[in-house]
N, C-alpha and C positions, 0 to 999 in steps of 0.2 A: 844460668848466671849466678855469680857469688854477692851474695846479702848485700854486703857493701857498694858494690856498684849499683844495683839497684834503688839501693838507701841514695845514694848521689848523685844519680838520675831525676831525684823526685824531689830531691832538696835545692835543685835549679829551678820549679816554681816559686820557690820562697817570698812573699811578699816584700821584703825588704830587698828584692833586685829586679823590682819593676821599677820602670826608669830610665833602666840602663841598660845599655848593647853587650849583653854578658858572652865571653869568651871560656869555654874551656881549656883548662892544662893550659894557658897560655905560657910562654915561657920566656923569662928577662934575658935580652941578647948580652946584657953588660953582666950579671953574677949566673946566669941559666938555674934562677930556681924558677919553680914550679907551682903555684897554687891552682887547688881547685879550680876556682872560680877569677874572671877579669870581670869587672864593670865597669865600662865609662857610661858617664851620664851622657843621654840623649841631646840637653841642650847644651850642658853645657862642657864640655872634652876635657877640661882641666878637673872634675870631679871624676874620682874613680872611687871605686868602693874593692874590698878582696873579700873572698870568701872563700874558706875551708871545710870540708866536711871530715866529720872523724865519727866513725862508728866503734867506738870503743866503752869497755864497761865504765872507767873512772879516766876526766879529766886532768890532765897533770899540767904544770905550767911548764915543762917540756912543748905540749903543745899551742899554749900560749905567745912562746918564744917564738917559735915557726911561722907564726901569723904576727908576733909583732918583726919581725924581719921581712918576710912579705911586703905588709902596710910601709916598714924602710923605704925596701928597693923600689915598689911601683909608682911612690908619691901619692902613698891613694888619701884620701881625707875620713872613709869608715872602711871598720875592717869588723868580718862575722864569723862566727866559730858557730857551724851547724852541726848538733848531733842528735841522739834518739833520743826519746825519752826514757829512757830507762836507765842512762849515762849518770854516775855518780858526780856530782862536783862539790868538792871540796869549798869549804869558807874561802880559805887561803887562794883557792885558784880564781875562784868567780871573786874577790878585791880584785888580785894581781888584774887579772882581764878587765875590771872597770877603769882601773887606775892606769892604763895602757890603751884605754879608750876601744876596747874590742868587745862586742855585745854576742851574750852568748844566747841560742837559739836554739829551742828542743821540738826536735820535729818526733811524730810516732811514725812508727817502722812497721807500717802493714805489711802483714802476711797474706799472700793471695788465698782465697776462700776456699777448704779441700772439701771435699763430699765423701762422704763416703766411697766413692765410687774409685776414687784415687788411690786407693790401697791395694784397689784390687791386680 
C-alpha cells in the first residue's frame, strides 16, 4: 500500500470525528466533489463536520480552498485539514484556515516496525 492511504486510513480515528456517522469519498450529487471524509452528527443530522487529509511536505492555501468549498457545498458547520506531522505550514496559511474557520490537525505518520530481518 502507498504511504498516503495508509496515512488516511489512520486519520479516520481522529478524535475530533467521534460523534459522528463518518462516510468515505462521499460524493455531492448537486457539484460531484469529493472530500476525504463525511460527518453527520449522531444526534443531531443537521450538524456535519468535512474532513480532508493531505499528506504533503508544505501546506498551501490551495488546500485550504478545497476544504473551504467542501464546508460550501455540504452545509457542514466544522471543517478539518488532517496532515502529518512533519507538514510545513506557513503563518499566512494556518490565519487564512482560522479565519475560514477550518482547524488544522497534525497527525504522526508511523512507520511499521522493520527488524532486521526484513532486509533480508
Amino acid at each position: 500500500m502507498v504511504r498516503w492511504l495508509i496515512f488516511e486510513k489512520k486519520a479516520r480515528r481522529t478524535s475530533t470525528l467521534r460523534g459522528y456517522d463518518v462516510s468515505p469519498q462521499k460524493t455531492s450529487q448537486s457539484t460531484g466533489k469529493r472530500p476525504d471524509f463525511v460527518g453527520v452528527s449522531k444526534r443531531n443530522p443537521h450538524k456535519r463536520i468535512i474532513s480532508e487529509v493531505k499528506y504533503v511536505k508544505e501546506l498551501t492555501p490551495k488546500h485550504v480552498n478545497q476544504v473551504r468549498s467542501y464546508k460550501k457545498n455540504w452545509a457542514a458547520q466544522k471543517s478539518v485539514i488532517i496532515i502529518k506531522k512533519t507538514t510545513k505550514v506557513p503563518n499566512q496559511v494556518r490565519e487564512y484556515a482560522k479565519n475560514s474557520g477550518i482547524k488544522i490537525i497534525k497527525k504522526r505518520a508511523r512507520r511499521k516496525n522493520r527488524s532486521s530481518w526484513d532486509w533480508f
